[in-house]
N, C-alpha and C positions, 0 to 999 in steps of 0.2 A: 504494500500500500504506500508508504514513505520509504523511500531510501535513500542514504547516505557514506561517505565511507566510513561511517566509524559505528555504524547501524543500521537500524529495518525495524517497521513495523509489520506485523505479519496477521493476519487472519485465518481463522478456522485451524490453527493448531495448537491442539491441547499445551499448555505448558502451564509452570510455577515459576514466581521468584526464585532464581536460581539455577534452576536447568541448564544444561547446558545440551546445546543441540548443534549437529552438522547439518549445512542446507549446499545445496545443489542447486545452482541457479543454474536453467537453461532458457535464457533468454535468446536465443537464438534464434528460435522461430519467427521473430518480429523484429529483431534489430541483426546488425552486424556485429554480435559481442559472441566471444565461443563462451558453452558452458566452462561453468567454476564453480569449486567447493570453498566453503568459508567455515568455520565453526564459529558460535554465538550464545552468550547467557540472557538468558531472561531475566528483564530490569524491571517490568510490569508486567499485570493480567491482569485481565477485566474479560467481563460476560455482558453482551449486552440485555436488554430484555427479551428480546426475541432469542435469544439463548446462541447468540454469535460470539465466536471466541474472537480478542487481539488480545495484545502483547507489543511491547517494545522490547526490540534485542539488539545489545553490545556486539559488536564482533570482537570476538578476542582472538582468533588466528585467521590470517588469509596470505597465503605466497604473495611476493610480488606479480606474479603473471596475474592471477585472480583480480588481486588489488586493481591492476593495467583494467581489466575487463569492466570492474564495476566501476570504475573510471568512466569507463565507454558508455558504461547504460546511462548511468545519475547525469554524464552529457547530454544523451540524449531525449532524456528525461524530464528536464528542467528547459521552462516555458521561458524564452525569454521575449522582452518586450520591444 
């Protein structure tokens, strides 16, 4: 939903404060970025009413090629005026 390099908000996956998860972005279907792995803690969680999960999550490991990549998307990402 939000991304950044030093985070993400993420939707419909379960998590707790503190978790730590690996994510696979393959955003390649719509942009020019190759798929990349990141690993990430959960900072927050919330339920919304309708019973929809987010979360804000840290990155705390990403190679530099990955890093290069999610460079390329949050580029391409971001609305400028």
């Amino acid at each position: 939903m939000d991304i950044t390099e030093t985070g993400l908000q993420i939707s419909g996956i379960p998590t707790k404060v503190g978790d730590i998860k690996d994510f696979l972005v393959q955003a390649d279907c719509f942009a020019d970025v190759y798929p990349f792995v990141l690993q990430a803690q959960c900072q927050w969680a919330s339920k919304a009413e309708d019973g929809h999960l987010f979360s804000g999550i840290k990155i705390t490991s990403i190679s530099e090629g990955a890093l290069e990549e999610l460079r390329k998307l949050t580029r391409m990402l971001t609305i400028s005026e």
